[in-house]
Structures are given as structure tokens and as C-alpha cells.
Phi, psi and omega in degrees: 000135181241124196236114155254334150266122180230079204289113192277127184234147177299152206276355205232016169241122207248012179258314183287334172285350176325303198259348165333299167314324179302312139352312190074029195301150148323327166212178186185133194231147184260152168259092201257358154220312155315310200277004176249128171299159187302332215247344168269335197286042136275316142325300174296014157247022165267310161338273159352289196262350147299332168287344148309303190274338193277323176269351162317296176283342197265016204195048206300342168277340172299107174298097168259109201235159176244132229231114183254161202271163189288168192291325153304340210273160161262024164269313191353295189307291165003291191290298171322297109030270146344272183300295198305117186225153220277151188078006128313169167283337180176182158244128156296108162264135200255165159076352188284150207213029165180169191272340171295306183323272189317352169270329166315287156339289175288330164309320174288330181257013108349289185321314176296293195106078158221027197276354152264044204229127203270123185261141174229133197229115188284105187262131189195054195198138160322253183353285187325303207287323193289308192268007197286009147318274201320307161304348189256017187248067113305099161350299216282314203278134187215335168212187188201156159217142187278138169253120176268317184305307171295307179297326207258357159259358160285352185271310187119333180287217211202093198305126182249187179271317175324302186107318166012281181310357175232352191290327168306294272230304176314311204261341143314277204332296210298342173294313173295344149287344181234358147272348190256357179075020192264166180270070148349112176244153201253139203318191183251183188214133195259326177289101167288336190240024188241083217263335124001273176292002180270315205253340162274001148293330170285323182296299163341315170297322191282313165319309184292333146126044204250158161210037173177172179234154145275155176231149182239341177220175181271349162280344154300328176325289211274359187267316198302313216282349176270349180265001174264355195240123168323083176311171163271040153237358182241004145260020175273289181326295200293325196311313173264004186263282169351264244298326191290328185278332145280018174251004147275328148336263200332297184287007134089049149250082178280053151223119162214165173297120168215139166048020187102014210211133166272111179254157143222228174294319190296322181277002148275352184266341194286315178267036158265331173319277177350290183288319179267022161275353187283321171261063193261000000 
């Protein structure tokens, strides 16, 4: 799955899910819960799901998910119930914090007759991050993204530009993701016009083993997607740091000098990672 983008729009504005696509993100979740208020949500999910079904069709490459209120909450069910229509990608839970929760979730869309329907799962709470094996380790379960904003207030702390106060909590999701095979999205950069602090905050994500950012505006699409994407001087450069360490393997050298840099095997599996994420 290539989630380099995953562009988030309010579940009650039916004008702005329209346009979602123009952007081109990789994925895009109609939002039925932070951006909607208590008192819309009931509405927005007839919305949701007219706006669901409309991007299925007119836009069939398009990853399309719906973002349901947590599992505890009393929009849930509803929110299943409602919103969720059949041939989408998947559903966003925000908030999960166990492996009960997560069964709570496919028994409900089971329930639905939704049982191909793809879970993406939001750690963004202590308990979620502290539990985050567990919760991703589900079949059902397929990407996850770290909340930093949600995390650290439910943490007690106190959100810097540094970042400090989240690199344990970021860097948890992303390990518990790539023990469970799940596809890791990377927190949201909340400053819509600091397109500077948008992309070294994704080159951190990335660095951290993330494959993708959340977006809050349609001008974040294209920063996510150059900074989730391999350039062609860093898949030239791995291309050829291989080619010189397997032709010193062959000559029954595993360590060599290239470009100034001692490769051995780890830095040769890190640039086959490199190339096979180019063809994804």
C-alpha cells in the first residue's frame, strides 16, 4: 500500500470533499471526527457517505476512507452504521488504545457486511502508544499514523517546534509498525503555510521509517509526496553502491569503501529498501 499522502477534510463539508482529489494525494479520509462538531455529526454522515460513494466512483484509483469517532465514544456505532459504504478503502479509527478495541471495530463491520473493509489505526493517546503491538497486530489492521497533537495532550505536555517531547512516542508507532507489517503515517504540521517546517518535519518522519505524512491542506500533497519519494541521485547513488558490494561479495569481500563510506551488508540492505520502495 502507498500512502504517502493521506489528505484529511471535514466529514460535514460536502463541498470541500469534492475537491479532494485535485491535489492527487494518495489517500484521502472524509472526516467524521476532530473537524466535525458534536452537534453536526449526525448530518455529516449522510454527507460522508454520499461523498464516499461519489469518490469511488468518479475516481477509482483513489484510496478513500472514512474517519469514525473512537470506539468508546457515543458517535460510533452510528458512525458505522451510516457513514460507511460499501467499496470504499477502508475505515480510520482514531484513538485505539487495545487489541479489545480493535475487535470491537471488525465485529462492527462484519455486522455491516463490511468485512473487506481495511482498518487504519490511530495511535495518538499514552495507553494507544504504550499498546501499540498489540493494537496493530490484527489482520484487519493495515496502516496506522502517530497523533502527536492528541498525544501529548492526553501526555500532559507541552507540544515544542523541536519536537523532543514526541520522538519516544513517533518512534514507538513507527517500530510497532514494521513489526506487524503495518504501513506507518507520519503525525500532522498543524502551520498550513510553513511549507519549510512541513517538509523537515517529513524528512524526520521518514528518517524514523514513516511512509507517508497526514495533510490538513491540499498544498501539503506535494511536499509529503517529494519527501516520501526516493530522488534520482539517491536511487542512482544506491543503485551503484550495490552494484560495487556485489561484485566484492563475489570477490569474497563483505566490507568496502565506496565514496568515501564503509558499506557493509546493513548498508547494502538499506539501499535495496531504498529501490524497493521506488517501485511500489
Amino acid at each position: 500500500m502507498r500512502l504517502r499522502s493521506l489528505l484529511f477534510a471535514p466529514g460535514n463539508r460536502a463541498e470541500v470533499l469534492a475537491k479532494l482529489p485535485r491535489s492527487e494525494p494518495d489517500g484521502v479520509v472524509l472526516d467524521l471526527e476532530d473537524a466535525v462538531p458534536a452537534e453536526a455529526k449526525a448530518d455529516a454522515r449522510a454527507v460522508v457517505a454520499a461523498a464516499a460513494a461519489e469518490l469511488r466512483e468518479g475516481h477509482p484509483g483513489l484510496a478513500v476512507h472514512v474517519r469514525v469517532n473512537a470506539v468508546p465514544s457515543e458517535w460510533f456505532a452510528d458512525d458505522v452504521a451510516v457513514a460507511l459504504v460499501p467499496g470504499i478503502a477502508g475505515v480510520v479509527v482514531p484513538k485505539l488504545e487495545s487489541a479489545e478495541q480493535v475487535a470491537t471495530v471488525v465485529e462492527a463491520l462484519d455486522a455491516r457486511g463490511l468485512g473487506d473493509l481495511t482498518i487504519a489505526a490511530g495511535l495518538e493517546t499514552a495507553a494507544g502508544v504504550a499498546r501499540a503491538e498489540a493494537v496493530l497486530d490484527d489482520e484487519r489492521v493495515v496502516a496506522a499514523y502517530f497523533g502527536a497533537e492528541d498525544y501529548i495532550a492526553d501526555l500532559g505536555g507541552v507540544r515544542t517546534a523541536a519536537g523532543a517531547e514526541v520522538l519516544y512516542a513517533r518512534s514507538r508507532v513507527a517500530l510497532a509498525a514494521r513489526l506487524t507489517g503495518t504501513v506507518a503515517v507520519d503525525q500532522v504540521v498543524t502551520d498550513l503555510s510553513d511549507e519549510d517546517r512541513f517538509r523537515a518535519d517529513a524528512t524526520v518522519g521518514r528518517s524514523l521509517g514513516y511512509r507517508g505524512k497526514l495533510c490538513i491542506h491540499p498544498a501539503q500533497v506535494a511536499w509529503a509526496h517529494e519527501a516520501f519519494t526516493p530522488s534520482d541521485e539517491e536511487l542512482d547513488r544506491a543503485r551503484r553502491l550495490l552494484e560495487a558490494y556485489d561484485t566484492a561479495v563475489t570477490a569474497g569481500s563483505a566490507a568496502i569503501a565506496f565514496e568515501g563510506q564503509m558499506v557493509d551488508e546493513p548498508l547494502a540492505r538499506q539501499a535495496r529498501t531504498l529501490l524497493d520502495s521506488a517501485d511500489e
